[in-house]
Biotite code that builds the C-alpha atoms (Angstrom):
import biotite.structure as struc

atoms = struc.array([
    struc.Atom([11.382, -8.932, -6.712], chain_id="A", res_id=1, res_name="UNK", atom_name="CA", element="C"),
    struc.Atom([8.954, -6.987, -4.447], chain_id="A", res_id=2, res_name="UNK", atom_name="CA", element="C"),
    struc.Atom([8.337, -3.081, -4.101], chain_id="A", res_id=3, res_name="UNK", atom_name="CA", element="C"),
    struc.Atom([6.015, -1.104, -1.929], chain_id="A", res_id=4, res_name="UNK", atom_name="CA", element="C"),
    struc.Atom([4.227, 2.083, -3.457], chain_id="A", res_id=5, res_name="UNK", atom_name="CA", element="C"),
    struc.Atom([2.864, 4.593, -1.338], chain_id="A", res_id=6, res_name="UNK", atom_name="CA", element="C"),
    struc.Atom([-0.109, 5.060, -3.814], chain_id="A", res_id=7, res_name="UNK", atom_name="CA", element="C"),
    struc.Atom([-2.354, 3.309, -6.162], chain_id="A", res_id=8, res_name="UNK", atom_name="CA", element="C"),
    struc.Atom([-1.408, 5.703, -8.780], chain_id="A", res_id=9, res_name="UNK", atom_name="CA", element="C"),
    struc.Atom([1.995, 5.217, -8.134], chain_id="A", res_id=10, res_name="UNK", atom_name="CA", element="C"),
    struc.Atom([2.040, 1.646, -8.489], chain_id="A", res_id=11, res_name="UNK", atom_name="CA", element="C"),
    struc.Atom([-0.752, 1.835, -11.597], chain_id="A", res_id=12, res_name="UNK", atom_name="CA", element="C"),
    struc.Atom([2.756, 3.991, -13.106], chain_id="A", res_id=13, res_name="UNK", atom_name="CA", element="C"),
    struc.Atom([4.903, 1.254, -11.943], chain_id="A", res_id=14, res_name="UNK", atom_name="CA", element="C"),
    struc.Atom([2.681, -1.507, -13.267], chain_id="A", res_id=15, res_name="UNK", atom_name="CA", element="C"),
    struc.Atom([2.632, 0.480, -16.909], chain_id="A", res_id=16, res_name="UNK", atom_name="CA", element="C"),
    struc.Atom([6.935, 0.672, -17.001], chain_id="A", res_id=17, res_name="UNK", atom_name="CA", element="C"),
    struc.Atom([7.167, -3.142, -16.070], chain_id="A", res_id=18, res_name="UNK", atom_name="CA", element="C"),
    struc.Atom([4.673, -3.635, -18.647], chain_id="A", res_id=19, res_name="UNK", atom_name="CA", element="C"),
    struc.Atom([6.541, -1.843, -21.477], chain_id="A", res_id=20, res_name="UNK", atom_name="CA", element="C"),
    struc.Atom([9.935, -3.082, -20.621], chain_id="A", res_id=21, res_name="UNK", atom_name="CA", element="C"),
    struc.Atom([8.996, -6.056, -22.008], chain_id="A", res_id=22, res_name="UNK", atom_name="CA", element="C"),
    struc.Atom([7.782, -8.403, -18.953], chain_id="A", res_id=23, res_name="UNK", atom_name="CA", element="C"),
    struc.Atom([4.823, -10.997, -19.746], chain_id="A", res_id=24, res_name="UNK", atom_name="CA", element="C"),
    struc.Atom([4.957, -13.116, -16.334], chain_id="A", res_id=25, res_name="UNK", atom_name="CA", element="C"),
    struc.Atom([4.348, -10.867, -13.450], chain_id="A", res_id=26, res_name="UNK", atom_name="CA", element="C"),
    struc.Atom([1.917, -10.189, -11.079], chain_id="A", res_id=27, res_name="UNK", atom_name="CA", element="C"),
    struc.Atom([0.270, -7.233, -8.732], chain_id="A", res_id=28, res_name="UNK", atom_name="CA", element="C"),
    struc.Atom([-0.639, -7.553, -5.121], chain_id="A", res_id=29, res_name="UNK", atom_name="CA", element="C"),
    struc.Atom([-2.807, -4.531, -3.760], chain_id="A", res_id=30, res_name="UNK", atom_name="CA", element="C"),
    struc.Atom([-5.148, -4.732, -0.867], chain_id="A", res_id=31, res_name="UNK", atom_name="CA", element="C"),
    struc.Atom([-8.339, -3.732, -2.851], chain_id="A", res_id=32, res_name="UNK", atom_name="CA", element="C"),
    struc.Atom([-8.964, -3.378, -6.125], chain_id="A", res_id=33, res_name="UNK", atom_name="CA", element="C"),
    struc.Atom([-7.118, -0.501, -8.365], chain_id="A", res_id=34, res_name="UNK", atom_name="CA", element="C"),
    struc.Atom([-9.427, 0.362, -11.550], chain_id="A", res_id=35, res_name="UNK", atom_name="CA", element="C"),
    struc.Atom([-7.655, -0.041, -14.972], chain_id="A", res_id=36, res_name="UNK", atom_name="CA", element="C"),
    struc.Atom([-4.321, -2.371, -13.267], chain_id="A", res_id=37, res_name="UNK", atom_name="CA", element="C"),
    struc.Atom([-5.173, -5.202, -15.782], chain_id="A", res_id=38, res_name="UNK", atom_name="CA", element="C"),
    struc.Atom([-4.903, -2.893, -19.021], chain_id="A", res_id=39, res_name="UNK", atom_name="CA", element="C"),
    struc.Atom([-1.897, -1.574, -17.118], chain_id="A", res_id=40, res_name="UNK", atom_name="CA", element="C"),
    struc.Atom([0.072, -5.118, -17.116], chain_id="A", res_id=41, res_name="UNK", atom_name="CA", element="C"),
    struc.Atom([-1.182, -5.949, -20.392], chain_id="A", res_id=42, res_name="UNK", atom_name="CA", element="C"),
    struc.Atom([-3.721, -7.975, -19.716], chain_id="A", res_id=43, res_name="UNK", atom_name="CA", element="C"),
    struc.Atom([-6.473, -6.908, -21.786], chain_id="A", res_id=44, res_name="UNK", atom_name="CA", element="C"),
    struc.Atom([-10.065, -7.723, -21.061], chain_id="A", res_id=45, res_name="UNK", atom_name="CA", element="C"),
])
């Protein structure tokens, strides 16, 4: 699946639901860097 998000916030929001409805193998594409995305997915540090 893709999706387009007309923000970084927006898709830092999106990142957290995917996240939390249970997802583990799933990625983010963003053309520079968005501060806090890997906490977002899960990822940790």
């Amino acid at each position: 699946m893709a999706a387009e998000y007309p923000s970084a916030a927006a898709l830092y929001e999106a990142a957290k639901r995917v996240r939390d409805a249970g997802f583990r193998r799933w990625d983010v594409y963003s053309p520079f860097p968005i501060h806090g995305m890997d906490e977002a997915m899960g990822l940790g540090k």
